[in-house]
C-alpha positions in Angstrom: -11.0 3.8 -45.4 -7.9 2.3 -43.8 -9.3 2.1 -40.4 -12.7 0.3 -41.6 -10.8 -2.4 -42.8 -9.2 -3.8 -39.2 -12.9 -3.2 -37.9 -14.5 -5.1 -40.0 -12.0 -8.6 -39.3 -12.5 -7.0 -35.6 -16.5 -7.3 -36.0 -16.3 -10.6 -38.1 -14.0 -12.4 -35.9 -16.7 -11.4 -33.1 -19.9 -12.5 -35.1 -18.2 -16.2 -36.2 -16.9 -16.6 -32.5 -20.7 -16.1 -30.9 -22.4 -17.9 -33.6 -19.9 -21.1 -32.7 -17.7 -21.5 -35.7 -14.9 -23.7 -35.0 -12.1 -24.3 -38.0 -12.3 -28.0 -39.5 -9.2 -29.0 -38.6 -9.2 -27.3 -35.8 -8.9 -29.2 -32.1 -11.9 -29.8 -30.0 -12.0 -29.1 -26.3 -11.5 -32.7 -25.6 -8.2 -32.6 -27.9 -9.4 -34.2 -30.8 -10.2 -33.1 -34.2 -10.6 -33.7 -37.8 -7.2 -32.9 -38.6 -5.4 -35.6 -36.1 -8.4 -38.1 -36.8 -7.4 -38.1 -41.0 -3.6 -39.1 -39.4 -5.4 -42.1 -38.6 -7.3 -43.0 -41.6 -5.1 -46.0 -44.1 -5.7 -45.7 -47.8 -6.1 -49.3 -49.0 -3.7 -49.6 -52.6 -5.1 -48.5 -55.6 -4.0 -50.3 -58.6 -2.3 -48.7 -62.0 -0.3 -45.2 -61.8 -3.8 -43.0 -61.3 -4.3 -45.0 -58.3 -0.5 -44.6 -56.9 -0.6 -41.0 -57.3 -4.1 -40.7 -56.0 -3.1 -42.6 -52.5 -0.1 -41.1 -52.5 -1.7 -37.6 -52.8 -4.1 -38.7 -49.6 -1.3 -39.5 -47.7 0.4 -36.7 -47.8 -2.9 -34.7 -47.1 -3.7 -36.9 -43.9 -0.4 -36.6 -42.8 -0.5 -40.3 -42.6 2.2 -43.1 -42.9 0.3 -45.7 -44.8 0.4 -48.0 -42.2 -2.7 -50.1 -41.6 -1.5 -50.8 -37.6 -2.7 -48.3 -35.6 -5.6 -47.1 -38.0 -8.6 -46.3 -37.2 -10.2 -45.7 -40.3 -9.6 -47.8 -43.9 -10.3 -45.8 -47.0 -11.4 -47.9 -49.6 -11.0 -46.7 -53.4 -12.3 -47.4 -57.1 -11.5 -45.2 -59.7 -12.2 -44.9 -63.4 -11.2 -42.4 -66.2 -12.3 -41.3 -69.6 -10.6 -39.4 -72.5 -12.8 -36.9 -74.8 -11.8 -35.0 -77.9 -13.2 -31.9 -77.6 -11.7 -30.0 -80.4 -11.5 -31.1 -83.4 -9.2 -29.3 -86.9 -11.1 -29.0 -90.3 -8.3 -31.9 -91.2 -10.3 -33.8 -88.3 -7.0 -34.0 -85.9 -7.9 -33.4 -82.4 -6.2 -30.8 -80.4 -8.0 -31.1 -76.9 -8.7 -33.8 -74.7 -11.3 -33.7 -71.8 -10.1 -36.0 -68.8 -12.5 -37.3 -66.6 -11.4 -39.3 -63.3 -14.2 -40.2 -61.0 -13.5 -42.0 -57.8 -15.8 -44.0 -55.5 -15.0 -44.5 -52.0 -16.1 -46.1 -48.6 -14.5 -45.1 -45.1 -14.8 -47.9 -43.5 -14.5 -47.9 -39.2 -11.7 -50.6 -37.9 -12.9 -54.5 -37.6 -16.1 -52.9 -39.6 -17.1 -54.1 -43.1 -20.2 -51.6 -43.5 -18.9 -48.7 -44.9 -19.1 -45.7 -42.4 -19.4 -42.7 -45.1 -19.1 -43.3 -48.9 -19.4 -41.0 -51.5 -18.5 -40.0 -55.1 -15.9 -37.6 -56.6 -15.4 -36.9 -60.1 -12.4 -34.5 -61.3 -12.4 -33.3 -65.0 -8.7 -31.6 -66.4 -7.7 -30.8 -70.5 -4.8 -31.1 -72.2 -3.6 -29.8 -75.4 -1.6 -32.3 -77.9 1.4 -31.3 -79.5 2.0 -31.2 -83.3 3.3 -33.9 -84.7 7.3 -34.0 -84.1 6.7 -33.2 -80.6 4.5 -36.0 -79.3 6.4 -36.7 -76.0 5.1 -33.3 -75.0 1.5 -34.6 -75.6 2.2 -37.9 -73.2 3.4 -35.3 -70.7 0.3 -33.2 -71.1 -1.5 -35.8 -70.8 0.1 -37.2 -67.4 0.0 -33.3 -66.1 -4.1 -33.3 -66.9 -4.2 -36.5 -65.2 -2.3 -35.9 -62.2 -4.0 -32.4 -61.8 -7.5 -34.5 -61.6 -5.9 -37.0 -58.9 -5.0 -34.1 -56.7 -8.4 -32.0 -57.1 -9.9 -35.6 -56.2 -7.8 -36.3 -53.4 -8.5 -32.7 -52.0 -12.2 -33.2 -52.4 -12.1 -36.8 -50.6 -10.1 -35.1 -47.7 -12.7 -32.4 -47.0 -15.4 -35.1 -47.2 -13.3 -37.2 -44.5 -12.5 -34.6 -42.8 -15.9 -33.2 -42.3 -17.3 -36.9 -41.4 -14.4 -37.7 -38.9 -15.3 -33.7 -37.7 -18.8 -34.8 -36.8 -18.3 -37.9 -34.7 -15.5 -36.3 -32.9 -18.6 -34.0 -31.6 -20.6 -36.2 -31.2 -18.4 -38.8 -29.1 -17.4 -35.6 -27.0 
């Protein structure tokens, strides 16, 4: 059983080579590729603390330094977020909250103002609150379930990004 193992990454290795996988961030034969394109993308500010962490989180994923100098790309962002009680006591105090962050954006090319790529995310994260004498544990719940959606949609915009800067990269090749 041990040996089938190395065979089968062997065999695997050889069927995604031939079929002409390529990684996404992985460099085309003219040395570009998605992953040194998202180091040029600049993350306009997003206003209130969702929207600090959120571009915050993106540039750390693009590897970027937030400078709009030498971008190519602007990434352009909305965002908009939404408590639910979801469970409910027989005294009717709520002990779960559904968070909801959805995020619009538009990659815009430099000196453009039609949006290149744009595209929806939406993120949803609970939380649990606290019994009464511990309600700063509930407000830190609360900020955990919301940074937790920031980060799934930051991941989620990257790969969209990523996969759009992937594909002109080829095609400008």
């Amino acid at each position: 059983m041990m040996r089938v193992a190395p065979i089968a990454v062997t065999a695997a290795s050889l069927f995604l080579a031939g079929c002409g996988f390529q990684p996404l961030y992985g460099t085309l034969p003219s040395g570009s590729g998605a992953g040194q394109s998202l180091t040029h993308v600049y993350v306009e500010p997003i206003p209130e603390r969702m929207g600090y962490e959120l571009r915050n989180t993106l540039l750390d994923l693009f590897n970027a330094d937030g400078s709009p100098a030498d971008a190519n790309y602007r990434l352009r962002l909305t965002l908009s977020g939404n408590e639910e009680a979801v469970v409910l006591q027989p005294n009717t105090a709520i002990t779960r909250y559904n968070y909801t962050l959805s995020a619009h954006y538009e990659l815009f090319r430099k000196g453009e103002t039609n949006a290149a790529k744009s595209g929806d995310v939406t993120a949803l994260s609970a939380y649990n609150v606290a019994a009464a004498p511990f309600l700063y544990a509930t407000v830190t719940a609360q900020r955990d379930a919301q940074n937790r959606a920031a980060n799934d949609i930051a991941e989620r915009i990257r790969t969209e990004v990523a996969v759009y800067l992937r594909q002109v990269a080829e095609q400008t090749r």
